[in-house]
N, C-alpha and C positions, 0 to 999 in steps of 0.2 A: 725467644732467642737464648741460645744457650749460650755462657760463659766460660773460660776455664779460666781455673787462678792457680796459680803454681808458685810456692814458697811458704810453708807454715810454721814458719817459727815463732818468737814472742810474741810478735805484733801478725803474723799472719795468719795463724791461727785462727783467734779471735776475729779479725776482718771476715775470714770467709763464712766463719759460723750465722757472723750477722748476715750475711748478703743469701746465705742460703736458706735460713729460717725467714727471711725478708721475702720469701719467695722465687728466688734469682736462680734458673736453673742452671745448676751449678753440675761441673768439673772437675775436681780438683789432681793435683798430684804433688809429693812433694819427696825426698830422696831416701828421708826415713818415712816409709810406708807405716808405722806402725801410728804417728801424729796423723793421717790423711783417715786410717780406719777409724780412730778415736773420734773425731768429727762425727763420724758418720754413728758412732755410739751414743753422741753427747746428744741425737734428735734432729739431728739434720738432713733435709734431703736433698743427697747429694750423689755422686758417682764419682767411683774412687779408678783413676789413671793408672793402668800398666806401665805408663810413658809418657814422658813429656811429646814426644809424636801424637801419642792417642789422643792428646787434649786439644792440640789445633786440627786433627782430623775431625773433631765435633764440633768446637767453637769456633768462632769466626772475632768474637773478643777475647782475647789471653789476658789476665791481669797477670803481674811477674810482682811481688812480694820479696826480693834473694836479698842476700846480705852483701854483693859487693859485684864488680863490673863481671870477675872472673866466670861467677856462678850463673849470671845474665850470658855472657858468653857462650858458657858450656851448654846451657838451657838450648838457647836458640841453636846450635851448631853452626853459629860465627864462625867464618874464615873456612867453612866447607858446605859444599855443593849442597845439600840438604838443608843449610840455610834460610835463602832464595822460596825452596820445597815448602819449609815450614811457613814462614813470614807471609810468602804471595797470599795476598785477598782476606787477610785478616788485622785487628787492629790489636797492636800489641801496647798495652798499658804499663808503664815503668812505675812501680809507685814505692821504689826504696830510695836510696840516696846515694847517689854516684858523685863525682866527678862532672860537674857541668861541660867541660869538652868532651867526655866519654859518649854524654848523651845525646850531644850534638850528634857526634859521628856517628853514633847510632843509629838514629833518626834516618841521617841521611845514605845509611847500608840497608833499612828497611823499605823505604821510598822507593829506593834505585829497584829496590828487588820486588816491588809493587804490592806494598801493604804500607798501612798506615801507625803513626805512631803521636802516643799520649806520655805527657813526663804528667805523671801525679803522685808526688811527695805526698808524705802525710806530717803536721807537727801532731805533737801526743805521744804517749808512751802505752805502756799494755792496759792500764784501768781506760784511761780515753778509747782505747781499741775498743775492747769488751761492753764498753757503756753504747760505742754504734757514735760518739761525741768527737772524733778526729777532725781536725781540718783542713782540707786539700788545697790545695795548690797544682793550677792544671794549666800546660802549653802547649800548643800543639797547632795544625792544622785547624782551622774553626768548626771542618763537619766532623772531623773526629771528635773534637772536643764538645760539639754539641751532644755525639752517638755516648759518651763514655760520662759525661755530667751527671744525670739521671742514675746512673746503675750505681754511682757512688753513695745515692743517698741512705741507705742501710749503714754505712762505716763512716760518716761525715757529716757531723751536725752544720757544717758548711761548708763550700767549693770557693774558692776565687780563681778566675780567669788570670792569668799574668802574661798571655803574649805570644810569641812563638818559643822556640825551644832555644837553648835552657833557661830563659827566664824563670820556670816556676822550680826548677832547684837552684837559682841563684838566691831566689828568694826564700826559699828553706834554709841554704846554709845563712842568711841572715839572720833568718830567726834563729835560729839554732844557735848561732855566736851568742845570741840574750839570752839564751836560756842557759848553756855551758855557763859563763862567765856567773848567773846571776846564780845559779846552786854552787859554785865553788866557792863564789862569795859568801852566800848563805853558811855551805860547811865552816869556812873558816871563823864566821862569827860566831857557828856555836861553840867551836872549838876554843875560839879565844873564852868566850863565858864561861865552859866549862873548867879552863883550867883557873879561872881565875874564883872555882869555887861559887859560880849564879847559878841559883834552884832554879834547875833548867826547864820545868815545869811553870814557870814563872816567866821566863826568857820566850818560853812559845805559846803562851798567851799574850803577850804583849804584842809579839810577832802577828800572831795573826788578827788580836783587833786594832792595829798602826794600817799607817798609809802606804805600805809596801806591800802587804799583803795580798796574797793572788792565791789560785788554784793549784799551782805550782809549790810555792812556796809552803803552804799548808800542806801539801800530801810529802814531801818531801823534808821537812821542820821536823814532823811529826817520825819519820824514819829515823832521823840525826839523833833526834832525843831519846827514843827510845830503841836507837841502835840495830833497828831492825832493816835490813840491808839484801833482804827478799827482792827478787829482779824486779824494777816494770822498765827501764832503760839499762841496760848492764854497760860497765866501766868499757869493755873491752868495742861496743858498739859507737860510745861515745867518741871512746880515743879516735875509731877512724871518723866518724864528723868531724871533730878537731883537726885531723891533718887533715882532712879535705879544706877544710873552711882556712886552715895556716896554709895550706898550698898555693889557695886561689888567692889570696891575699898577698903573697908574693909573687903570685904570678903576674899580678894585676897592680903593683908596687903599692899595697894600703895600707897603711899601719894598721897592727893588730896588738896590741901592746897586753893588754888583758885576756887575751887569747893565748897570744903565746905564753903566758905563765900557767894558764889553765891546760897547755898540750902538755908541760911538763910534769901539773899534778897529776894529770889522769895516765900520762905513761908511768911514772912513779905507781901508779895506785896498780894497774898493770902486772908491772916489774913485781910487784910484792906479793904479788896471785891471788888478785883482787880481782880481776876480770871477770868474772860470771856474778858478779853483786851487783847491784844496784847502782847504779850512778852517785848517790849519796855516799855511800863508800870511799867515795874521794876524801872523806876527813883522816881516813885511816892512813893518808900519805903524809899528811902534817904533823904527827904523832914524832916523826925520825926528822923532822927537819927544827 
């Protein structure tokens, strides 16, 4: 069965490389052609898209990797006749991070137009990519979700079922709330150590053999101290989780009290033209405050 995956950015890049080297006859396209040839350089075998058309005229699964509902949009040709053309008789796999109502309605504009549809978030950042170690989160239909389970396992050292749709980005933006909140919490304790003068080489050993310590916290400690602010979640990516996950929280009246101080470092961090750094980068907003 061939697949097509359409989005290569940080995290999709890397995705598709695994699934192609995994053996997965692979598709791809993505807007800058010159990321989609680079695949195909890196040893992969794959077939590089004229068009996002070209790639559901071959596959019958489309994985969609985009950075936001508009680019999902434009992909599909949402909201015109060619739509309906594209979607019918294929299953269309969502696996970035939207807006939980977005993908609802989505869902139900794919169905109506007789294809079927998968929400699969990934938590992980670009080394969990690359390592083939993500872990999914999939809703959907059950035979969809049974057809699209299996193809994930090249990019997902584990899957979890969560329900119908949006269950399984409800439950990304949760985790995502813990992960946001626990790296800004992290930046600002190295921050407080550092200014108070802690051999911060000392402050992240202790870090990572204490009872806090995680996988997270050690690849991201390890940035803070030695200031290295190289992508694998960029600030600017973050920020939009953050107002997704501050939106649904007021939409849904829940307090988010640590959340919302965290929407304000990372637009801060942002504003400061921080945005294409690393998520860890958020310390560089507490410097002016």
């Amino acid at each position: 069965m061939k697949v097509g995956f359409i989005g290569l950015g940080n995290m999709g890049a890397p995705m598709a490389l695994n699934l192609a080297r995994a053996g997965v006859d692979l598709i791809i396209w993505n807007r800058n052609v010159d990321k989609a040839h680079a695949l195909a350089a890196a040893g992969a075998q794959l077939a590089v898209a004229a068009a996002p058309d070209q790639v559901f005229q071959l596959a019958k699964v489309v994985i969609l990797m985009l950075a936001n509902a508009a680019a999902i949009d434009h992909v599909l040709a949402r909201g015109t006749p060619a739509f309906s053309q594209l979607v019918q008789g294929h299953t269309i796999v969502h696996m970035g991070t939207t807006a939980p109502d977005y993908s609802l309605a989505l869902e139900q504009d794919i169905v109506a137009a007789g294809g079927s549809y998968v929400e699969a978030p990934v938590s992980g950042s670009r080394v969990p990519a690359e390592q083939g170690t993500l872990v999914g989160m999939l809703a959907g239909n059950a035979e969809a979700v049974a057809l699209v389970q299996p193809l994930l396992q090249p990019v997902c050292a584990q899957t979890f079922v969560c329900g119908a749709v949006p269950q399984a980005l409800r439950m990304k933006l949760s985790v995502n709330l813990f992960l946001i909140t626990m790296v800004a919490g992290l930046a600002e304790a190295t921050h407080f150590a550092e200014q108070n003068g802690v051999d911060l080489a000392v402050f992240r050993a202790i870090v990572d053999a204490g009872p806090m310590a995680s996988k997270v916290s050690s690849i991201k400690l390890a940035k803070l101290v030695e200031k290295d602010y190289s992508v694998q979640a960029a600030v600017t990516d973050v920020l939009m989780n953050t107002r997704l996950i501050h939106d649904a929280a007021r939409a849904g009246g829940i307090a988010s009290p640590l959340l919302d101080q965290c929407l304000d470092l990372f637009a801060r961090a942002q504003d400061q033209g921080h945005g294409k750094l690393d998520m860890a980068a958020v310390i560089l907003a507490l410097s002016g405050r």
